[in-house]
N, CA, C and O of each residue as an XYZ file, in Angstrom:
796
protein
N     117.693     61.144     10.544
C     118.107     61.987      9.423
C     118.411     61.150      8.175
O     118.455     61.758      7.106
N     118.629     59.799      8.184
C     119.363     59.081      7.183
C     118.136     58.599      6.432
O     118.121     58.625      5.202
N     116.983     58.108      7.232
C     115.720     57.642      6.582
C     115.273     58.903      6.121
O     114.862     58.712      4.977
N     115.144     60.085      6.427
C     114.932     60.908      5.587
C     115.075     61.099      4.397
O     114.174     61.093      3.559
N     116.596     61.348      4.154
C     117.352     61.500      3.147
C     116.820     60.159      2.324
O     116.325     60.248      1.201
N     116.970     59.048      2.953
C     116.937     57.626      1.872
C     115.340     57.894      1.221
O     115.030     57.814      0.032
N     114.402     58.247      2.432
C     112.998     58.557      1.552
C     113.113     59.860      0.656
O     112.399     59.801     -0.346
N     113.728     60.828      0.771
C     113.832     61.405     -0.042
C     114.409     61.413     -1.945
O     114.287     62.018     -3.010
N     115.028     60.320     -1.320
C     116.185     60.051     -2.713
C     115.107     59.061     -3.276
O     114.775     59.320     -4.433
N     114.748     58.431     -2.940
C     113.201     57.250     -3.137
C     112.407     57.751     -3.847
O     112.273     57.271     -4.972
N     111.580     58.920     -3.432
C     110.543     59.334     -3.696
C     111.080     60.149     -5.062
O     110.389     59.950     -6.061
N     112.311     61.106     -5.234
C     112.938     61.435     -6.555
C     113.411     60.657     -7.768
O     113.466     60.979     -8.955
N     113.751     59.495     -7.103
C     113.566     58.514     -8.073
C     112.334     58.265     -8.517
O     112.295     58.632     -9.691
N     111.195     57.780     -8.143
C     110.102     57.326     -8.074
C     109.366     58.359     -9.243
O     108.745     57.983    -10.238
N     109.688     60.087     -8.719
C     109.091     60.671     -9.894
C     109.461     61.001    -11.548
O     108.781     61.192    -12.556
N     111.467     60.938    -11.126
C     112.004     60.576    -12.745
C     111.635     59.592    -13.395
O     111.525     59.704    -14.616
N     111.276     58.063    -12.589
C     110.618     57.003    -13.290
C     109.719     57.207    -14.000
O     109.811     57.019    -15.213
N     108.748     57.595    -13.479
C     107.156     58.315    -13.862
C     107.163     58.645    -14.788
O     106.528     58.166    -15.727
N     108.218     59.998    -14.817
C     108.073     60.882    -15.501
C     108.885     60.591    -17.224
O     108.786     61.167    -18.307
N     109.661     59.417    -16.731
C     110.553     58.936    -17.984
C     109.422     57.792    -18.777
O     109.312     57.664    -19.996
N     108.741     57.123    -17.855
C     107.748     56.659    -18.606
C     106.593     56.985    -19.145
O     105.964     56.376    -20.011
N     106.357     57.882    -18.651
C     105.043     58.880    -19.252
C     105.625     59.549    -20.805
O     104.771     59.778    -21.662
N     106.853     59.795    -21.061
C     107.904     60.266    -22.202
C     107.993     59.116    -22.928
O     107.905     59.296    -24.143
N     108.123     58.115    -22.606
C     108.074     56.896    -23.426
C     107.067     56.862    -24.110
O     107.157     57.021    -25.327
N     105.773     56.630    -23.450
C     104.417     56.365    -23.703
C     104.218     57.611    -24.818
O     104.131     57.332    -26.013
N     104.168     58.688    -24.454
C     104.180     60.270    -25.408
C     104.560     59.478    -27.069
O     103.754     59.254    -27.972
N     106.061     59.184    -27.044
C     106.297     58.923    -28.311
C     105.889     57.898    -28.812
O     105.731     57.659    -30.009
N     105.628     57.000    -27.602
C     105.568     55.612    -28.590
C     103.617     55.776    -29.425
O     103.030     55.154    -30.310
N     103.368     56.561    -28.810
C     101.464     56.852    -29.296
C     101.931     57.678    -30.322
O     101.272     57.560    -31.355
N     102.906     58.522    -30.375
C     103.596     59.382    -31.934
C     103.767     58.091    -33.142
O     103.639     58.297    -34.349
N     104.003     57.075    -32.679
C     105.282     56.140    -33.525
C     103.871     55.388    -34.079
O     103.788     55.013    -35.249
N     102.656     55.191    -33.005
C     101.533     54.234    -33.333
C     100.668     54.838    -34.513
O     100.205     54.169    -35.436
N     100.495     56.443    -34.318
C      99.756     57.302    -35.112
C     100.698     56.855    -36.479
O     100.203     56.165    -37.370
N     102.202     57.365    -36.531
C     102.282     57.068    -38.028
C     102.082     55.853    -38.599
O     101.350     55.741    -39.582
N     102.680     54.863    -38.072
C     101.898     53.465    -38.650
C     100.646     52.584    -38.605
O     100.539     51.442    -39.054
N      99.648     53.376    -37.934
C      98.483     53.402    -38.372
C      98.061     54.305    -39.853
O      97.151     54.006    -40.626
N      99.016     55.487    -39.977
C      99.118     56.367    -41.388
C      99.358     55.100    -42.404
O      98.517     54.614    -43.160
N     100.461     54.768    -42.261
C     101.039     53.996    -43.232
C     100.429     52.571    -43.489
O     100.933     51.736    -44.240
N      99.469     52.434    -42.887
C      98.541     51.171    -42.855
C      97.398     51.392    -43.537
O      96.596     50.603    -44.037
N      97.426     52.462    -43.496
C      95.810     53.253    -44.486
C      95.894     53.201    -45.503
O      96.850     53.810    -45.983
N      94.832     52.347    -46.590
C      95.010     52.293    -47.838
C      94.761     53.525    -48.737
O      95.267     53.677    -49.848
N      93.832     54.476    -48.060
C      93.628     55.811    -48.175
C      94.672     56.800    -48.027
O      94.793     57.807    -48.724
N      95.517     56.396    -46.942
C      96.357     57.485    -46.913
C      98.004     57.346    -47.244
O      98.587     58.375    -47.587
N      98.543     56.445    -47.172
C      99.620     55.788    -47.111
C     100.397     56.342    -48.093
O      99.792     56.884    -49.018
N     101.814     56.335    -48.116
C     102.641     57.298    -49.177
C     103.522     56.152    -49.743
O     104.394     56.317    -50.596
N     103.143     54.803    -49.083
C     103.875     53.721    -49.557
C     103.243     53.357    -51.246
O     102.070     53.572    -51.550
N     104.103     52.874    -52.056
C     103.655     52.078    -53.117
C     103.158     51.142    -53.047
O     103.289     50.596    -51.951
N     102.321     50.392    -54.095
C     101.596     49.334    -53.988
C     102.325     48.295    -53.516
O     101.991     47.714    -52.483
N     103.350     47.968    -54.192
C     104.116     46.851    -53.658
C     104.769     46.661    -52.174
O     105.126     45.573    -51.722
N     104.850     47.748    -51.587
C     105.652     47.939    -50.513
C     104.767     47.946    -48.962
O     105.059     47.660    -47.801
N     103.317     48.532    -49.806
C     102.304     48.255    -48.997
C     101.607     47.174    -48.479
O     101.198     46.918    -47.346
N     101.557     46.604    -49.521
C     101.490     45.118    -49.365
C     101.973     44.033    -48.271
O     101.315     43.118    -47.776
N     103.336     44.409    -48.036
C     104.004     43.671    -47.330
C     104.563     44.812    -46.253
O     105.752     44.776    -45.938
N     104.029     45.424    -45.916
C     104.257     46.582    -44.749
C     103.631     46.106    -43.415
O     102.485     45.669    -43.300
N     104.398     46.228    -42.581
C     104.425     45.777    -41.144
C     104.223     47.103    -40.069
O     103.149     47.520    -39.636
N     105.270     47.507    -39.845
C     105.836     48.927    -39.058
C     106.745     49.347    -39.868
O     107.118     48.830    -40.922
N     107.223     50.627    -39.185
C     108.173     51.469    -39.450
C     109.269     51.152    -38.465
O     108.881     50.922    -37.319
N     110.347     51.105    -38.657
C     111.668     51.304    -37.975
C     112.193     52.514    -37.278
O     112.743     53.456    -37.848
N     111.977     52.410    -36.006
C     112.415     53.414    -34.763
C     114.046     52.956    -34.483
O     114.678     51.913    -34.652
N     114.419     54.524    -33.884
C     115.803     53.880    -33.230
C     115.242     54.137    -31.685
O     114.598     55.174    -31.524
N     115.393     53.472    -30.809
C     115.179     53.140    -29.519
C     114.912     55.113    -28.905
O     115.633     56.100    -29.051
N     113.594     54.931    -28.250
C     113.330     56.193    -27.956
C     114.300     56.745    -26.627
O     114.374     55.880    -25.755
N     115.009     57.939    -26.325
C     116.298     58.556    -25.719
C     115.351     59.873    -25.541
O     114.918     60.492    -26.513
N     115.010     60.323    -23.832
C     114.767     61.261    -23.988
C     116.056     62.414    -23.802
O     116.033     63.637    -23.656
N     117.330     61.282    -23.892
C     118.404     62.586    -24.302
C     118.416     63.162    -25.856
O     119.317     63.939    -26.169
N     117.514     62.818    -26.731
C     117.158     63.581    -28.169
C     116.045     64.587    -27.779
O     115.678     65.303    -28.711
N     115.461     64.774    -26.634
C     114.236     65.657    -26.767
C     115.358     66.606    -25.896
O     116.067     66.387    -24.914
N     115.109     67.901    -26.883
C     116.406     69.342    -26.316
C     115.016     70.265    -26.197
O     113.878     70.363    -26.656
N     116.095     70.969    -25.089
C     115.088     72.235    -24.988
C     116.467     73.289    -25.721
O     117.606     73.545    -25.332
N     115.913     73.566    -26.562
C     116.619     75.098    -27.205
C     116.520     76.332    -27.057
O     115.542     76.727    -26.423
N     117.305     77.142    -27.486
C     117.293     78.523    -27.127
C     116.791     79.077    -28.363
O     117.604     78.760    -29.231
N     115.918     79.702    -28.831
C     114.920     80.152    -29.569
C     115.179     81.667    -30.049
O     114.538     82.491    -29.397
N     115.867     82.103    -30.903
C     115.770     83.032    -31.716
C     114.965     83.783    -32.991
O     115.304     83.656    -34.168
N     113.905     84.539    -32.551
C     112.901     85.038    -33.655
C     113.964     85.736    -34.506
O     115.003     86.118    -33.967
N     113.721     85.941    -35.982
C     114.477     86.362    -36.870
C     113.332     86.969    -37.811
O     113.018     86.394    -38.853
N     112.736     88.131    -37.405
C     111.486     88.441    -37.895
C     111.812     88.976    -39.455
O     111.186     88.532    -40.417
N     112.739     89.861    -39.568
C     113.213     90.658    -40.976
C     113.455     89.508    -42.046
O     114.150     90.107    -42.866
N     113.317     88.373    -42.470
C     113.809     87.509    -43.575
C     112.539     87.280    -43.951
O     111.365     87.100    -43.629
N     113.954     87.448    -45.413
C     112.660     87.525    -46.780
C     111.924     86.049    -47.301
O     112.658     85.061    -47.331
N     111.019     85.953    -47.558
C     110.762     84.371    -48.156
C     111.722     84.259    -49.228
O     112.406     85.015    -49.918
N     111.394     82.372    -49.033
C     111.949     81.737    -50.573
C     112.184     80.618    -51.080
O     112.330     79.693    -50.281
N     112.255     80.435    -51.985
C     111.363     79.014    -52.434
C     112.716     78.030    -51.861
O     113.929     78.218    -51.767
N     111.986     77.144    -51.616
C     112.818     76.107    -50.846
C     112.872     75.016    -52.113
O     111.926     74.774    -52.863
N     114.334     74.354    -52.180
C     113.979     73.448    -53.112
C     114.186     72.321    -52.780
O     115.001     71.935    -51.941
N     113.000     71.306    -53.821
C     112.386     70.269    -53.072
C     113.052     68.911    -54.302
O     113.711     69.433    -55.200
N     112.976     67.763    -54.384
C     113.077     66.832    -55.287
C     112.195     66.731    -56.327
O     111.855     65.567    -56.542
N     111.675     67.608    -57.094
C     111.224     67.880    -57.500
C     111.330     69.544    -58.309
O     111.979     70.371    -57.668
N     110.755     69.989    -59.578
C     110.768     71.115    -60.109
C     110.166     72.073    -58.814
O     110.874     72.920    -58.269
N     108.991     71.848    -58.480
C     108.314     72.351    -57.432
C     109.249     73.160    -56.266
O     110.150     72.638    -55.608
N     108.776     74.640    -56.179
C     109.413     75.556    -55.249
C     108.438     75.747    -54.286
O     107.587     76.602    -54.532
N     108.378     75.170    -53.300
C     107.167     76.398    -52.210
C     107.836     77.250    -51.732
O     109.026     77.078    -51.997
N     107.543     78.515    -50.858
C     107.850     79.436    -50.285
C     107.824     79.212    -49.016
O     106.860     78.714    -48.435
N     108.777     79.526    -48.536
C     109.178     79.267    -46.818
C     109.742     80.919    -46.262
O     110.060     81.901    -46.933
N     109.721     80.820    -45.556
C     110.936     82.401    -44.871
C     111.553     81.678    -43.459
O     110.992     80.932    -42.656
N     112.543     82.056    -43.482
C     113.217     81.579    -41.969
C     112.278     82.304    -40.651
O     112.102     83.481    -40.337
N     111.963     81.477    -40.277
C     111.057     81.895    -38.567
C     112.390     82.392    -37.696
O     112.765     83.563    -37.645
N     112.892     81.512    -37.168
C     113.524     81.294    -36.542
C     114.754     80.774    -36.569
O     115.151     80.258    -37.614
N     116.029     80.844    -34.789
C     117.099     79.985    -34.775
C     117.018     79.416    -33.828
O     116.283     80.063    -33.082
N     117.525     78.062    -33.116
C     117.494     77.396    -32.583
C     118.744     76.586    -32.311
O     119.144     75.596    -32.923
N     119.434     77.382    -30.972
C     120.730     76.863    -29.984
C     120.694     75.742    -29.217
O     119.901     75.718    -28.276
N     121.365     74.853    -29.423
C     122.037     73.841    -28.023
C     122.713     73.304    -28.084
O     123.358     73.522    -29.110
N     123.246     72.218    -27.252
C     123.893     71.692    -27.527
C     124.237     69.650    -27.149
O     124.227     69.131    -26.033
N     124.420     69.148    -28.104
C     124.450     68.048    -27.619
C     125.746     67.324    -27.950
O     126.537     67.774    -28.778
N     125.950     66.154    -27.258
C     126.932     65.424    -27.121
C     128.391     66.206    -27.314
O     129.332     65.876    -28.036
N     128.298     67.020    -26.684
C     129.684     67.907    -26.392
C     129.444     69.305    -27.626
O     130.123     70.327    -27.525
N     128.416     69.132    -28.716
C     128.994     69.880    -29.783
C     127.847     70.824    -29.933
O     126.680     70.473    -30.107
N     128.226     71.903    -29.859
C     127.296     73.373    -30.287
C     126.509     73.240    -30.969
O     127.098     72.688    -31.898
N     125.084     73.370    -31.381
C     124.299     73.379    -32.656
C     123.731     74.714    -32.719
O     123.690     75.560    -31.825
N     123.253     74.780    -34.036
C     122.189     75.782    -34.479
C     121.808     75.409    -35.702
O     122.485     75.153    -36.698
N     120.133     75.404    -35.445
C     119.246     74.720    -36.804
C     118.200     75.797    -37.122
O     117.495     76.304    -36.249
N     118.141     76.115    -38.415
C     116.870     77.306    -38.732
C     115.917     76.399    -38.241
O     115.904     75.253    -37.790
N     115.011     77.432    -38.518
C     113.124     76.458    -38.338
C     112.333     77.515    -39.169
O     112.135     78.665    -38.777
N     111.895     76.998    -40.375
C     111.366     77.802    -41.420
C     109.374     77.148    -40.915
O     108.857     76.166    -40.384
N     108.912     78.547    -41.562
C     107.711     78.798    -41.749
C     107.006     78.365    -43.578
O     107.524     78.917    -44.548
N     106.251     77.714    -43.698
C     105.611     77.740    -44.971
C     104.653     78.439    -45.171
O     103.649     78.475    -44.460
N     104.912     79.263    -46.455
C     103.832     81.012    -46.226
C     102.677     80.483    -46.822
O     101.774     81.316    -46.746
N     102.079     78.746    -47.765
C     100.893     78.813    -47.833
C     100.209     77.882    -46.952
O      98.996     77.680    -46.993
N     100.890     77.411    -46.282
C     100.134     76.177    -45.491
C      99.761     77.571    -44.745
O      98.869     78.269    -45.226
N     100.346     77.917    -43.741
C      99.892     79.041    -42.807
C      98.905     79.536    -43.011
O      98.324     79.871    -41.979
N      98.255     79.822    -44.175
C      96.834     80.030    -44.652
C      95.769     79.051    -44.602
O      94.665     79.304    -45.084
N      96.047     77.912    -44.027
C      95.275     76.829    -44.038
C      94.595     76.753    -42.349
O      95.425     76.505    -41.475
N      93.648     76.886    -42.063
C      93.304     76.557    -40.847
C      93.502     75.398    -40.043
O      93.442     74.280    -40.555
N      93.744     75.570    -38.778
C      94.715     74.838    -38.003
C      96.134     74.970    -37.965
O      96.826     74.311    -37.189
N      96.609     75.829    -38.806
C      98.082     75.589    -39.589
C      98.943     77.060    -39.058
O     100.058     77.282    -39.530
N      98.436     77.840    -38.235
C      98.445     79.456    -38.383
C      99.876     79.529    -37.641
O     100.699     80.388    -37.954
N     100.162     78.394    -36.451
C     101.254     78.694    -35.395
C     102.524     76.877    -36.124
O     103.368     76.231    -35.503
N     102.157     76.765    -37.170
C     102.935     75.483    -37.772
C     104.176     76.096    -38.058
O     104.253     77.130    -38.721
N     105.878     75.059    -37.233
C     106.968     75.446    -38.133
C     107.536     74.016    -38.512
O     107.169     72.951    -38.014
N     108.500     74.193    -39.489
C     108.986     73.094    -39.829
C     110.379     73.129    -39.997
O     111.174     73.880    -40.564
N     110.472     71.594    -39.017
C     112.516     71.919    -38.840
C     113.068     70.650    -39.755
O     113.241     69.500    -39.350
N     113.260     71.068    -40.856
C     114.030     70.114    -41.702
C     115.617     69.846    -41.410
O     116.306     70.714    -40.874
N     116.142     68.582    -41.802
C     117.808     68.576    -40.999
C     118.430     67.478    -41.311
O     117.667     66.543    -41.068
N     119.460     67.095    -41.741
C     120.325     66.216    -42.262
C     121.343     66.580    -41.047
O     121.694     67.621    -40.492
N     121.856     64.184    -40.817
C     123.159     64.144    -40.126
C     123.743     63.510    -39.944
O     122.777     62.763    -40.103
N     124.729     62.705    -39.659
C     125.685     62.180    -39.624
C     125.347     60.242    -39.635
O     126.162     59.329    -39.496
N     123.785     60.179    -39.866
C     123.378     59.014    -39.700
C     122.572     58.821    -41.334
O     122.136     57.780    -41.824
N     122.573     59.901    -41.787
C     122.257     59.409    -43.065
C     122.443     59.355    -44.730
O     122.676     60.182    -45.612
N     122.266     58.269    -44.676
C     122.593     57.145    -45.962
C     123.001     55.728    -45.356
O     122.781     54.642    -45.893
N     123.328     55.839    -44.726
C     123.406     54.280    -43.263
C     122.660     54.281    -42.725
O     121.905     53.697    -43.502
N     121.805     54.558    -41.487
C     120.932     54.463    -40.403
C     119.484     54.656    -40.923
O     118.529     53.879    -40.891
N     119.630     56.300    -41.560
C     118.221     56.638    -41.260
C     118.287     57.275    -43.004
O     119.206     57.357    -43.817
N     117.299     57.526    -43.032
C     117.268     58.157    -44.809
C     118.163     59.127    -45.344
O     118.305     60.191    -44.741
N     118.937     58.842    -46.656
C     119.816     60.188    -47.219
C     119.285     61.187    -47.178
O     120.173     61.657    -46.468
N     118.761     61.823    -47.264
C     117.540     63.013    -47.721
C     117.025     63.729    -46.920
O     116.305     64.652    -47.301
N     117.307     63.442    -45.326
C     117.443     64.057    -44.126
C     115.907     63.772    -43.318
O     115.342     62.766    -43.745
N     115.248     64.433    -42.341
C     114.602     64.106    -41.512
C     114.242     65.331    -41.983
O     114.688     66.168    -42.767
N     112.555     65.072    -40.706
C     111.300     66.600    -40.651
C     111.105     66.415    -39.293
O     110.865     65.321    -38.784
N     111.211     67.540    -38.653
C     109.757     67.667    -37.302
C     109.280     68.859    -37.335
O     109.882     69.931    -37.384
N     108.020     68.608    -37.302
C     107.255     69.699    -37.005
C     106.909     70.304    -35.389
O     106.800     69.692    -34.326
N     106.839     71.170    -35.579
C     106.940     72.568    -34.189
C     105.475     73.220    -34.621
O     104.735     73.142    -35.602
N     105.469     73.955    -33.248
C     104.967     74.603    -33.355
C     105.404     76.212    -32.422
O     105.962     76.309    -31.329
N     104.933     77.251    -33.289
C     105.544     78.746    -32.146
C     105.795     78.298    -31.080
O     105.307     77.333    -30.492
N     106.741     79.145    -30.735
C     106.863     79.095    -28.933
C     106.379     80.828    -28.642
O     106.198     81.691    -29.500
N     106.270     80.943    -27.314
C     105.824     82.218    -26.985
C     106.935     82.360    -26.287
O     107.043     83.547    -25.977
N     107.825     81.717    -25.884
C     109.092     82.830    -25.367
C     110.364     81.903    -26.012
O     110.231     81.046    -26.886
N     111.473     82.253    -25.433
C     112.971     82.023    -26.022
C     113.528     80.567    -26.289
O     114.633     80.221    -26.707
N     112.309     79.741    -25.881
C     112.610     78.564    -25.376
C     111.806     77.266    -26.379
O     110.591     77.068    -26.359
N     112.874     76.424    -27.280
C     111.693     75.895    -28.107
C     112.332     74.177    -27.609
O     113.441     73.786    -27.243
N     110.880     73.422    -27.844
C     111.803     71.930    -27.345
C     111.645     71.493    -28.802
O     110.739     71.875    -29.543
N     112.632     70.647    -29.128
C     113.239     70.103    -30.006
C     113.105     68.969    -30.257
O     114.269     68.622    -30.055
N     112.278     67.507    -30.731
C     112.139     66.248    -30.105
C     112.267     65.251    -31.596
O     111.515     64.757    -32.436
N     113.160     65.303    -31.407
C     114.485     64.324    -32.442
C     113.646     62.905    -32.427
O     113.466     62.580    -33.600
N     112.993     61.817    -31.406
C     112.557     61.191    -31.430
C     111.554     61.006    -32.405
O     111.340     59.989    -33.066
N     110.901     62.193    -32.433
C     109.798     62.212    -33.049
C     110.157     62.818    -34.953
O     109.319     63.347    -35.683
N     111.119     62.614    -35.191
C     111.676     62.839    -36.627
C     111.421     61.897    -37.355
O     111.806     60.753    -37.113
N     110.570     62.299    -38.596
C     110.026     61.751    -39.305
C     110.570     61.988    -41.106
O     110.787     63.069    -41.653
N     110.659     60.877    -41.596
C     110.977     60.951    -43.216
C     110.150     61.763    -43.952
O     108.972     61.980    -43.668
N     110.704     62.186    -44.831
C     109.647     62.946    -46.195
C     109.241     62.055    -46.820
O     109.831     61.000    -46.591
N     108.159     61.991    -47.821
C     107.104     61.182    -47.883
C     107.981     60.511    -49.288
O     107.595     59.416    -49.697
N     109.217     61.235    -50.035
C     109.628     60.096    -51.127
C     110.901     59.556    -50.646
O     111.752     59.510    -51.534
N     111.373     59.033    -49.221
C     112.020     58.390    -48.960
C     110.887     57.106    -49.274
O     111.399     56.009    -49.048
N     109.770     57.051    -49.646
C     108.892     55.580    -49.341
C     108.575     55.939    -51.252
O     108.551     55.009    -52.059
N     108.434     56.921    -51.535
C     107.581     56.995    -52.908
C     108.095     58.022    -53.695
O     107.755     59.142    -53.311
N     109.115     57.969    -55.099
C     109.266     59.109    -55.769
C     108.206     59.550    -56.177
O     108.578     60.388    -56.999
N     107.121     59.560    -56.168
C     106.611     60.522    -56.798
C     105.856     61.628    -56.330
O     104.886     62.208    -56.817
N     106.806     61.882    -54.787
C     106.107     63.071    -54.265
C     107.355     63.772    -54.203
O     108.489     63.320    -54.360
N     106.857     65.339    -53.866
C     107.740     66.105    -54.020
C     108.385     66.493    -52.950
O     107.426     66.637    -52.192
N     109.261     66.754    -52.363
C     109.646     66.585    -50.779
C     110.841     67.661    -50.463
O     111.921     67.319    -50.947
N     110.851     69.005    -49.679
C     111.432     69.555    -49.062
C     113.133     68.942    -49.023
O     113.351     67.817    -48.573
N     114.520     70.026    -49.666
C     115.340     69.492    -49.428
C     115.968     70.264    -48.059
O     116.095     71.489    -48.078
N     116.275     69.634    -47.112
C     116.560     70.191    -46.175
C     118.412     71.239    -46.718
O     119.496     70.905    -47.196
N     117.827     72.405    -46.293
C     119.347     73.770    -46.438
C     120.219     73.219    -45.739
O     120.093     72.694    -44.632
N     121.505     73.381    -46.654
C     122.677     72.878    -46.279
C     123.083     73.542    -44.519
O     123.938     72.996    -43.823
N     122.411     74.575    -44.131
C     122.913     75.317    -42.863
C     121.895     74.521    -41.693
O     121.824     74.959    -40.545
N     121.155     73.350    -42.122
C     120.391     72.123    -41.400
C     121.263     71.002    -41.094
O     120.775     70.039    -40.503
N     122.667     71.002    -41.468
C     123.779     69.641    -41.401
C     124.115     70.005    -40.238
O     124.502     71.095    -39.817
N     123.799     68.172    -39.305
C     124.586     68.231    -38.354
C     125.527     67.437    -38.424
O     125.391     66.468    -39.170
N     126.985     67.635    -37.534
C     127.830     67.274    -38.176
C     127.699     65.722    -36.772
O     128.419     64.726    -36.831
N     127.019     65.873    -36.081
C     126.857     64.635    -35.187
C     125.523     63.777    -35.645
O     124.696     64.229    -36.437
N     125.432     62.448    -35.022
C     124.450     61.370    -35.458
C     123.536     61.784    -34.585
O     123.843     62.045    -33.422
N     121.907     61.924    -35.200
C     120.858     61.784    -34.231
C     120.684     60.271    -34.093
O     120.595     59.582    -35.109
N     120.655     59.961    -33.395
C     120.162     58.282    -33.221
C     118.728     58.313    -33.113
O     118.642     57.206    -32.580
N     117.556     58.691    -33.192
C     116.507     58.746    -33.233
C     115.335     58.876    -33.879
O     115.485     58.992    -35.095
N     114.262     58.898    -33.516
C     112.918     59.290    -34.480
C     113.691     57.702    -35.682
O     114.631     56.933    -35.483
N     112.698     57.840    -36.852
C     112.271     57.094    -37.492
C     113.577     56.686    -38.602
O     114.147     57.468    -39.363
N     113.797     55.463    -38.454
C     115.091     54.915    -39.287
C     114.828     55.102    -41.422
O     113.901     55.562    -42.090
N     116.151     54.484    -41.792
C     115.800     54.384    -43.146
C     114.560     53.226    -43.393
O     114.252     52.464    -42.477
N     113.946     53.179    -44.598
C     112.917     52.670    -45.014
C     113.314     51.243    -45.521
O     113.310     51.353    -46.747
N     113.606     50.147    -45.241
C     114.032     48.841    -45.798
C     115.082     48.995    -45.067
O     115.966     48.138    -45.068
C-alpha cells in the first residue's frame, strides 16, 4: 500500500512538473515574440537611439501564480466611450466585461473593455483589452500602467495572465498615442510580472 501511495505522489509530481514547464516555455516564446518585435527595424516602437543599443526587454521572473482564472461578468447594456489616451486622440471603447478574483489575500475586480473600431478589423472580431495600473508602478514596471490582451470567453470563466503584461508603446516612444488605463483598473497590490519598466 505504501509503494502505491509513494508511486502515486511520484507520478503527481511528475505531471505538475510538466505541466509547470510547459507554462514556462508558453511565456517565455510570448517574451521571445516581443523582442524579436522590438528588434525589427520595421517594426519597433523604440527610438533611434534606444534602438541602437537594444538588447531585450526586462521580465520579472515568470510566476504561474500571476496567471488567474477569473470570474467573468458580461455587462452587455454599456454605452461606448472615448477612452483617454496621452494624447488629444479619443478612441471608442465600451466596457465588455468584469472580471473577479482574488490574489494575495485581496479581492479584485478589473473591467475588460472592447475597442468598437479595431473589432471591425478582421481577425480582431473576439479581441478584449485589459488595461491596469499597480502598486509596482513608477519603480518596477512603467508609470502609465500595463496591457493584456484577451480574448472572449464563452462562459463565466476568463484567465487572466499578468505574465504576459505588456507596456504601451510610449513608455519606449512619445510619440505614440497610448490608452490611459481608468482609474477603476488600480490595483492596490504589486503585480510582479509580465514586462518591467523600460531602462
Amino acid at each position: 500500500m505504501k509503494k502505491i501511495i509513494l508511486i502515486f505522489l511520484i507520478f503527481t509530481f511528475c505531471i505538475r512538473f510538466t505541466n509547470a514547464q510547459s507554462y514556462t516555455k508558453q511565456v517565455q516564446l510570448v517574451q521571445q515574440e516581443m523582442n524579436h518585435h522590438f528588434a525589427d527595424s520595421a517594426k519597433t516602437p523604440l527610438t533611434k537611439e534606444d534602438f541602437l543599443q537594444f538588447k531585450q526587454l526586462d521580465f520579472f521572473p515568470i510566476d504561474s501564480f500571476y496567471c488567474i482564472k477569473a470570474k467573468f461578468v458580461r455587462t452587455p447594456d454599456e454605452i461606448p466611450f472615448p477612452m483617454k489616451t496621452t494624447t488629444s486622440r479619443m478612441p471608442m471603447y465600451v466596457k465588455y466585461g468584469e472580471a473577479y478574483f482574488e490574489l494575495s489575500g485581496v479581492k479584485c475586480r478589473l473591467n475588460i473593455y472592447q475597442n468598437q473600431d479595431l473589432i471591425k478589423k478582421e481577425g480582431y472580431q473576439d479581441y478584449l483589452f485589459l488595461p491596469f495600473t499597480d502598486a509596482t508602478n513608477g519603480d518596477e514596471s512603467y508609470g502609465g500602467g500595463r496591457y493584456i490582451d484577451l480574448k472572449i470567453s464563452a462562459d463565466d470563466i476568463i484567465i487572466i495572465d499578468f505574465n504576459k503584461a505588456y507596456n504601451p508603446y510610449c513608455a519606449y516612444n512619445h510619440k505614440y498615442s497610448c490608452p490611459i488605463p481608468p482609474s477603476e483598473n488600480n490595483l492596490s497590490i504589486e503585480i510582479k510580472a509580465g514586462v518591467k519598466k523600460f531602462h
